[in-house]
PyMOL CGO cylinders between C-alpha atoms (Angstrom):
from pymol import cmd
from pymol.cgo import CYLINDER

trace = [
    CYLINDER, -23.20, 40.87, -106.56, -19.76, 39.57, -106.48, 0.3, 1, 1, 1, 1, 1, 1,
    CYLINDER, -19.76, 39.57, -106.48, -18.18, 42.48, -107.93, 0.3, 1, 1, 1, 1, 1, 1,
    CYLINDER, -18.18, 42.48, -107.93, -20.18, 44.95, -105.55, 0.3, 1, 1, 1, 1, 1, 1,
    CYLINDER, -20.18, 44.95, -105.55, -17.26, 45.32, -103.11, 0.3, 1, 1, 1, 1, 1, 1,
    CYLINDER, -17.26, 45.32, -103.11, -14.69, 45.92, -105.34, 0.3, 1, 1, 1, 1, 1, 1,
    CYLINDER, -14.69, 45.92, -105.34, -16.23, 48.35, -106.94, 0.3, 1, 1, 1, 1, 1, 1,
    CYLINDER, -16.23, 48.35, -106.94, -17.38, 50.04, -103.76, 0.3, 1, 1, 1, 1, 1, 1,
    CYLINDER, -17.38, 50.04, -103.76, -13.69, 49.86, -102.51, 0.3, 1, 1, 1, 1, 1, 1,
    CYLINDER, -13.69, 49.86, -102.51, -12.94, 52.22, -105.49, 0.3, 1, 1, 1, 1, 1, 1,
    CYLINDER, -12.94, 52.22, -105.49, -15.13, 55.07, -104.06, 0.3, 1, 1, 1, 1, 1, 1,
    CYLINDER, -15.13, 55.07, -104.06, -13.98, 57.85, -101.85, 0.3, 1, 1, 1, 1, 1, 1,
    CYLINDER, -13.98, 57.85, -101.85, -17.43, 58.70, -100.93, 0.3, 1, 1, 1, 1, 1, 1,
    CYLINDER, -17.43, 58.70, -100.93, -20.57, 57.09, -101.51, 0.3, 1, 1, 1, 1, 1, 1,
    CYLINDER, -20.57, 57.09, -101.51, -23.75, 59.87, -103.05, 0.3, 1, 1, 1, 1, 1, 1,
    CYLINDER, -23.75, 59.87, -103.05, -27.36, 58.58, -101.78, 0.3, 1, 1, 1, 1, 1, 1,
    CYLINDER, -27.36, 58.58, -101.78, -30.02, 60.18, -103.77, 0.3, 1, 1, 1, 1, 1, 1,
    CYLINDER, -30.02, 60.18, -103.77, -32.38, 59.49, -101.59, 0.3, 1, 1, 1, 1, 1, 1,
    CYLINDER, -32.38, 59.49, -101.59, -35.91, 59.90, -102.74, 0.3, 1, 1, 1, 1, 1, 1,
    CYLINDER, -35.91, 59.90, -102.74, -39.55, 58.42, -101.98, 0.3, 1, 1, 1, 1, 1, 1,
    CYLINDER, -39.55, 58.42, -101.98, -38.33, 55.13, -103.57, 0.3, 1, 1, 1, 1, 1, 1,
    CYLINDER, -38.33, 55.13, -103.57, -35.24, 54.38, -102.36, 0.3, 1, 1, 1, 1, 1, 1,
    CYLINDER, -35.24, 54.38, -102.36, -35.48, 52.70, -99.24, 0.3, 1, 1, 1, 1, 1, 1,
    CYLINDER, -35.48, 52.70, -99.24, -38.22, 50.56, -101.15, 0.3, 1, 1, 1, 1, 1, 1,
    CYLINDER, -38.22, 50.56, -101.15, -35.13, 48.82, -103.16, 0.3, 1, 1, 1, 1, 1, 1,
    CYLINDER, -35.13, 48.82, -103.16, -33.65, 45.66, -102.03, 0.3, 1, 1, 1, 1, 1, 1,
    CYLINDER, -33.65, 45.66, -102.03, -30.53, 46.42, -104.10, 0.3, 1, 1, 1, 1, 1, 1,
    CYLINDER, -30.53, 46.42, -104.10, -29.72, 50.39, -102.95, 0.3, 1, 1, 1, 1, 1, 1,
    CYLINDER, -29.72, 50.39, -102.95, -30.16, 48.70, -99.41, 0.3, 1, 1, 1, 1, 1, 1,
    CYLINDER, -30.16, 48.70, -99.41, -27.27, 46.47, -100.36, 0.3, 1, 1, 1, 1, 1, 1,
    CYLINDER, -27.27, 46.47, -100.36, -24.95, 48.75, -101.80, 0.3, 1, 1, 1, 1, 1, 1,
    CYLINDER, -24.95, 48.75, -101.80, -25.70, 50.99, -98.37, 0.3, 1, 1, 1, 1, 1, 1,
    CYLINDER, -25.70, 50.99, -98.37, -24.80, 48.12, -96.03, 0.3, 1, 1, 1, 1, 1, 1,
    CYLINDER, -24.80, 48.12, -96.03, -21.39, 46.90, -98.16, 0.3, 1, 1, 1, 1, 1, 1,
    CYLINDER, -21.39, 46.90, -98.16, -20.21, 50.37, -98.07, 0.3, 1, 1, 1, 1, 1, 1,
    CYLINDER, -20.21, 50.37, -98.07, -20.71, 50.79, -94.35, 0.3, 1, 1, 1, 1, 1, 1,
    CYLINDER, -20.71, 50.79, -94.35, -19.73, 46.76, -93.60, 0.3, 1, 1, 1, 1, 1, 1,
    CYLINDER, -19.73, 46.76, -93.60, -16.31, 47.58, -95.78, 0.3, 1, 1, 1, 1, 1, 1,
    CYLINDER, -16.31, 47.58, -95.78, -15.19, 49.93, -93.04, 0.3, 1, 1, 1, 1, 1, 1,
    CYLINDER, -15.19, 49.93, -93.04, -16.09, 53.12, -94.93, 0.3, 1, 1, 1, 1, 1, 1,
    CYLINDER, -16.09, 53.12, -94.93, -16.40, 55.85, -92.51, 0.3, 1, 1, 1, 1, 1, 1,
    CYLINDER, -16.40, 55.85, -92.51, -19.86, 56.88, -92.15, 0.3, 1, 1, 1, 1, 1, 1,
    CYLINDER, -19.86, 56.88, -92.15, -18.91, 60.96, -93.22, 0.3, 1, 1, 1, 1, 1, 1,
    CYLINDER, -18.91, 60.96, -93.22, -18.17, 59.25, -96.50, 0.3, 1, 1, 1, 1, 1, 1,
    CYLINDER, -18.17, 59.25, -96.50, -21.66, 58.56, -97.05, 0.3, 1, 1, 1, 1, 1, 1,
    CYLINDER, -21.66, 58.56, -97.05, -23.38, 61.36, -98.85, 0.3, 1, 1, 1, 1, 1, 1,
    CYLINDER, -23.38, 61.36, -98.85, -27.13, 61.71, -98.35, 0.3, 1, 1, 1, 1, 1, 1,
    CYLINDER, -27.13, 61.71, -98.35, -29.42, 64.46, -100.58, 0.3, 1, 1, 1, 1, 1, 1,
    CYLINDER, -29.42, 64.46, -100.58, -32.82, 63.99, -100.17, 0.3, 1, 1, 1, 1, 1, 1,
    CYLINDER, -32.82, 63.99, -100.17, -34.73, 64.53, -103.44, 0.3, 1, 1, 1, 1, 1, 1,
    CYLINDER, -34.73, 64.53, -103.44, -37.82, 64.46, -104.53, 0.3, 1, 1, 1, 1, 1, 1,
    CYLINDER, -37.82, 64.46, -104.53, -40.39, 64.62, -107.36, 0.3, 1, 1, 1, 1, 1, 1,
    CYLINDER, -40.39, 64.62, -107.36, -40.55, 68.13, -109.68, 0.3, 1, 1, 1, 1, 1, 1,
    CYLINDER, -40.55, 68.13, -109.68, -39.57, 69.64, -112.46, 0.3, 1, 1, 1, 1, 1, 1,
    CYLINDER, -39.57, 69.64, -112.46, -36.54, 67.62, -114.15, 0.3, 1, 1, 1, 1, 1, 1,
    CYLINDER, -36.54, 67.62, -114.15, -33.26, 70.03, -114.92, 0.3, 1, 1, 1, 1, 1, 1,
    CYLINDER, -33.26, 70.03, -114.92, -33.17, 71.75, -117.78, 0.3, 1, 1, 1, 1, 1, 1,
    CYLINDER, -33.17, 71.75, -117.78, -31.33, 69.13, -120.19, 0.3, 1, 1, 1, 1, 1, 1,
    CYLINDER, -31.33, 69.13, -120.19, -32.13, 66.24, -117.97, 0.3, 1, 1, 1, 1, 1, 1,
    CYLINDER, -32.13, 66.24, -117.97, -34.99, 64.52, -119.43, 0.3, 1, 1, 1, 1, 1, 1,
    CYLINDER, -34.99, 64.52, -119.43, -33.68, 60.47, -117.87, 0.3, 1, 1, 1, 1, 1, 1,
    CYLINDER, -33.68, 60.47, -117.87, -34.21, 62.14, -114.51, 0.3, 1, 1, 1, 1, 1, 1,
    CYLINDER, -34.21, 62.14, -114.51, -37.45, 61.00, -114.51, 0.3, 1, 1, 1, 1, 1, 1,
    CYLINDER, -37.45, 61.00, -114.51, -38.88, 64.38, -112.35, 0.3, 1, 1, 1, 1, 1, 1,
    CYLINDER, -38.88, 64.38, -112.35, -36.33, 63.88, -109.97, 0.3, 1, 1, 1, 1, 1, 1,
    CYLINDER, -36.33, 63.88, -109.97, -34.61, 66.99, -108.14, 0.3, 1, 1, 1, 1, 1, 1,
    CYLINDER, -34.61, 66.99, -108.14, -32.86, 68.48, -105.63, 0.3, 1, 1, 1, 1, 1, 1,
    CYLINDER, -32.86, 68.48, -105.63, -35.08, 69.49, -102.84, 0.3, 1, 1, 1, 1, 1, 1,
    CYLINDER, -35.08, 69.49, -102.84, -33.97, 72.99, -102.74, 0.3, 1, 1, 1, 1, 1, 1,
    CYLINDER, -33.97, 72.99, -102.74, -34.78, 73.41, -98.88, 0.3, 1, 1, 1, 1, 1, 1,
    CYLINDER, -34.78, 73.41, -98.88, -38.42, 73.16, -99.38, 0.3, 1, 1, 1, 1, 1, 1,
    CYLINDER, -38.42, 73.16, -99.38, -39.93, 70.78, -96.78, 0.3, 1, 1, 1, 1, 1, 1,
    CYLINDER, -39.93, 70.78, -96.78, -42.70, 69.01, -98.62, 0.3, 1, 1, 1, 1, 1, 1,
    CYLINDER, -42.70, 69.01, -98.62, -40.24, 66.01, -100.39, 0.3, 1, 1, 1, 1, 1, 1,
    CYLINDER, -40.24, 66.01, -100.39, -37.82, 66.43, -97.69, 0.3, 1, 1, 1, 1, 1, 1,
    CYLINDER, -37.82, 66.43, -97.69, -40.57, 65.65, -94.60, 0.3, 1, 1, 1, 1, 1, 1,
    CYLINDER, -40.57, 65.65, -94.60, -41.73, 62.62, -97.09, 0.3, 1, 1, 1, 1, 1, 1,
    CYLINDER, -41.73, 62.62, -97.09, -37.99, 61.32, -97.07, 0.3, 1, 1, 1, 1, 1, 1,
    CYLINDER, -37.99, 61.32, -97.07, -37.94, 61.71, -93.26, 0.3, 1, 1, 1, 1, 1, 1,
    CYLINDER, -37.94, 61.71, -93.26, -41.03, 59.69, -92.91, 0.3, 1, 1, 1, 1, 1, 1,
    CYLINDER, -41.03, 59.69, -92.91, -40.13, 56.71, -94.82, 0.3, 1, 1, 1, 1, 1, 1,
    CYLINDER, -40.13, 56.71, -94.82, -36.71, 56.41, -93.02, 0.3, 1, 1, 1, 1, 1, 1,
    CYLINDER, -36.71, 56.41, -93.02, -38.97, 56.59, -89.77, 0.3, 1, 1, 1, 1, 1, 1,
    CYLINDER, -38.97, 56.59, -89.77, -41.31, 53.69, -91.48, 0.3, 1, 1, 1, 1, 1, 1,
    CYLINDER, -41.31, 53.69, -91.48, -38.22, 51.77, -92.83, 0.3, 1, 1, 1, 1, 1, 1,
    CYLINDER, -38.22, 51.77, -92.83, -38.39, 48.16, -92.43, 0.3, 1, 1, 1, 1, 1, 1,
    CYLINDER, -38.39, 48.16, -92.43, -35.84, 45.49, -94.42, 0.3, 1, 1, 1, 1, 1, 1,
    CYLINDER, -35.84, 45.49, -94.42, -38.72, 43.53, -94.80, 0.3, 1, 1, 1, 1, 1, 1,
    CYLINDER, -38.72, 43.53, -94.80, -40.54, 45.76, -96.74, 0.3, 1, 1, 1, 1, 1, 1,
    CYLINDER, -40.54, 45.76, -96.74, -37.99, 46.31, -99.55, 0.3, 1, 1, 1, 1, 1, 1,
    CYLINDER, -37.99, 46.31, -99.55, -38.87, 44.41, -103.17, 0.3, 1, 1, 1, 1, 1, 1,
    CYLINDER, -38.87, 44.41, -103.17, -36.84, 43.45, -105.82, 0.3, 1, 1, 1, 1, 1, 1,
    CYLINDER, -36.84, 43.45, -105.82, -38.42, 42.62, -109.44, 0.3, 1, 1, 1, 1, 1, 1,
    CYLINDER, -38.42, 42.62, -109.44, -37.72, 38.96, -108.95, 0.3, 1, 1, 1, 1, 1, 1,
    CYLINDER, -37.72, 38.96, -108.95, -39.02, 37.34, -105.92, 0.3, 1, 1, 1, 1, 1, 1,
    CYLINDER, -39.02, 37.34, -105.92, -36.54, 34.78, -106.15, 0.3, 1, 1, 1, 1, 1, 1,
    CYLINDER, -36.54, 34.78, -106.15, -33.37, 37.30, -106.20, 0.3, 1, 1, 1, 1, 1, 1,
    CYLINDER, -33.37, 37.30, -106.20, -35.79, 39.05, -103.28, 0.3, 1, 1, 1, 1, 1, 1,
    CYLINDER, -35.79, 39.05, -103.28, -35.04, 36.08, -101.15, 0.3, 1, 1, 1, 1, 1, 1,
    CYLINDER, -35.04, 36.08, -101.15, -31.45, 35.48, -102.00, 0.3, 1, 1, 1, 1, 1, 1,
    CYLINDER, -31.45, 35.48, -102.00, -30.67, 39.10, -101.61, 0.3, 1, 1, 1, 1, 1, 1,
    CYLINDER, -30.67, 39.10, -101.61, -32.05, 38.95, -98.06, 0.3, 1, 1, 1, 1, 1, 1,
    CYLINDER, -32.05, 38.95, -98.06, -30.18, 35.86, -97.31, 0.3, 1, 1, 1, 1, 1, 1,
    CYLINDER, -30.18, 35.86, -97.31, -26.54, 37.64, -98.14, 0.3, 1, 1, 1, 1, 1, 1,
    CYLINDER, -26.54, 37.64, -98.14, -27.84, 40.75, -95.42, 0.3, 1, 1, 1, 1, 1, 1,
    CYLINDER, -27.84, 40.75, -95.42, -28.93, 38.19, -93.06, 0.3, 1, 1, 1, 1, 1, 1,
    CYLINDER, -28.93, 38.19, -93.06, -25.67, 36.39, -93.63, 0.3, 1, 1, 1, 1, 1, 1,
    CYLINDER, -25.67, 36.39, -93.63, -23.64, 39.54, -92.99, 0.3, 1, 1, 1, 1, 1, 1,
    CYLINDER, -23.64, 39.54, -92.99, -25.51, 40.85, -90.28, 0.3, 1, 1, 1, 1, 1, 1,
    CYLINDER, -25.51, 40.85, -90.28, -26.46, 37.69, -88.39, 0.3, 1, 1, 1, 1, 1, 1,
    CYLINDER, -26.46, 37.69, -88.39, -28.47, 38.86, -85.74, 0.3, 1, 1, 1, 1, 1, 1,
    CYLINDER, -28.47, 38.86, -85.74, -28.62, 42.48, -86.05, 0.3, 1, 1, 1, 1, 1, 1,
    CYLINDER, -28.62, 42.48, -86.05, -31.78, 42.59, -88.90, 0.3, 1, 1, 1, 1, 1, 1,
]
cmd.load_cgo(trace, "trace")
């Protein structure tokens, strides 16, 4: 966590892959708002919607993740989960990392959750 804005101050541009899951994660959410709260210009952030297919040829970690090549079905599913996005909402594996995760957001963005 500590390390997080350093290596974010490295980057030039930040690449979202975002897919069904993503706004479900407590810790994508994180890396999202200390990009932005860094004072990275918001054209540096890099969103492709993706969703589940037929991995790449060679690409077997993708998990049957890819591009949505302008097809609407995963892209109108990405849409509706940023419509339905609530912080609240997001999970982490530990419940206890949940809570302290939450606590740096709150902590950094005080009354604007």
């Amino acid at each position: 966590l500590a390390s997080l804005p350093v290596n974010l101050a490295g980057c030039a541009r930040l690449v979202c892959l975002l897919g069904p899951t993503y706004l479900d994660r407590l810790w994508t959410l994180l890396e999202l708002l200390t990009f932005t709260r860094m004072g990275a210009d918001h054209s540096a952030l890099v969103v492709l919607p993706i969703g589940r297919g037929v991995p790449a040829a060679g690409a077997e970690d993708t998990a049957g993740l890819e591009a949505d090549q302008g097809g609407c079905g995963a892209k109108a599913e990405v849409i509706e989960k940023v419509k339905d996005f609530a912080l609240r909402d997001a999970t982490c594996f530990d419940h206890a990392e949940r809570d302290h995760l939450l606590e740096v957001i709150a902590s950094g963005c005080g009354s604007h959750l």
